[in-house]
C-alpha positions in Angstrom: -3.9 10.2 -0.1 -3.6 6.7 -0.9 -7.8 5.9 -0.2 -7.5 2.1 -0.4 -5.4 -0.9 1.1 -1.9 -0.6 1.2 0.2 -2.4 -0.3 -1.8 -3.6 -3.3 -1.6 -7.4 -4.4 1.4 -7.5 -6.6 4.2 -6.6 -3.9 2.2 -7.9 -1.1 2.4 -11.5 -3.1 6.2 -10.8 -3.6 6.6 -10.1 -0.1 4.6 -13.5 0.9 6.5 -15.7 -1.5 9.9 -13.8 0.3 8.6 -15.3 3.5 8.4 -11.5 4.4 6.0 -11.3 8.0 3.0 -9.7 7.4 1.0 -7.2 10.2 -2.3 -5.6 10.1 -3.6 -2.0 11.0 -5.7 0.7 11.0 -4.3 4.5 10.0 -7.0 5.6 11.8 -7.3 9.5 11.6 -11.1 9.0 13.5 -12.3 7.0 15.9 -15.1 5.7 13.0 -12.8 4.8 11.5 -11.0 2.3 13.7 -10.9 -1.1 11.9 -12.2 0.1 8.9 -11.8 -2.1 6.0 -10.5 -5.0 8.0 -12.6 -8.2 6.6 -10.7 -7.2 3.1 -7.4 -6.2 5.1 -7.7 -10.4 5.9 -9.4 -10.8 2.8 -6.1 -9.3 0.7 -3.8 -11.1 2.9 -5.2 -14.6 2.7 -5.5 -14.3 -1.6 -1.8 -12.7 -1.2 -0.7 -16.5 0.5 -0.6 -15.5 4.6 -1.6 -18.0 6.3 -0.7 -15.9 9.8 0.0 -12.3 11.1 2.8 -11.3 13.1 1.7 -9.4 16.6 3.8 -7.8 18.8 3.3 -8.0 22.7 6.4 -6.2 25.0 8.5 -5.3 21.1 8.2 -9.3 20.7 6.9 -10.6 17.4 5.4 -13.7 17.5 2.9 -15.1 14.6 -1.2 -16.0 15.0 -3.3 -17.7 12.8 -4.9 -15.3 9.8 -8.2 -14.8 11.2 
């Protein structure tokens, strides 16, 4: 089990500077557990460079501000 965020900084900075989208979820095995972890989720994302998340609505990816 990994027990933390996934991926950690270094390739989630990689990824960023690649311009690689970035996405945000739960791997929820509980329903406690839905959104657990999110405020750093954003947190590790913003200090990683995203300024916005990719969604999906109908399979279409579109990007949102980084809340």
């Amino acid at each position: 089990p990994v027990r933390g965020l996934y991926p950690e900084p270094p390739p989630l900075e990689e990824c960023g500077r690649g311009g690689v989208p970035v996405t945000l979820a739960s791997d929820a095995h509980e329903p406690a557990q839905v959104g657990e972890d999110f405020e750093l989720a954003l947190e590790l994302a913003r200090s990683a460079g995203y300024e916005r998340v990719a969604v999906f609505e109908a399979r279409r990816r579109h990007e949102e501000p980084l809340g």
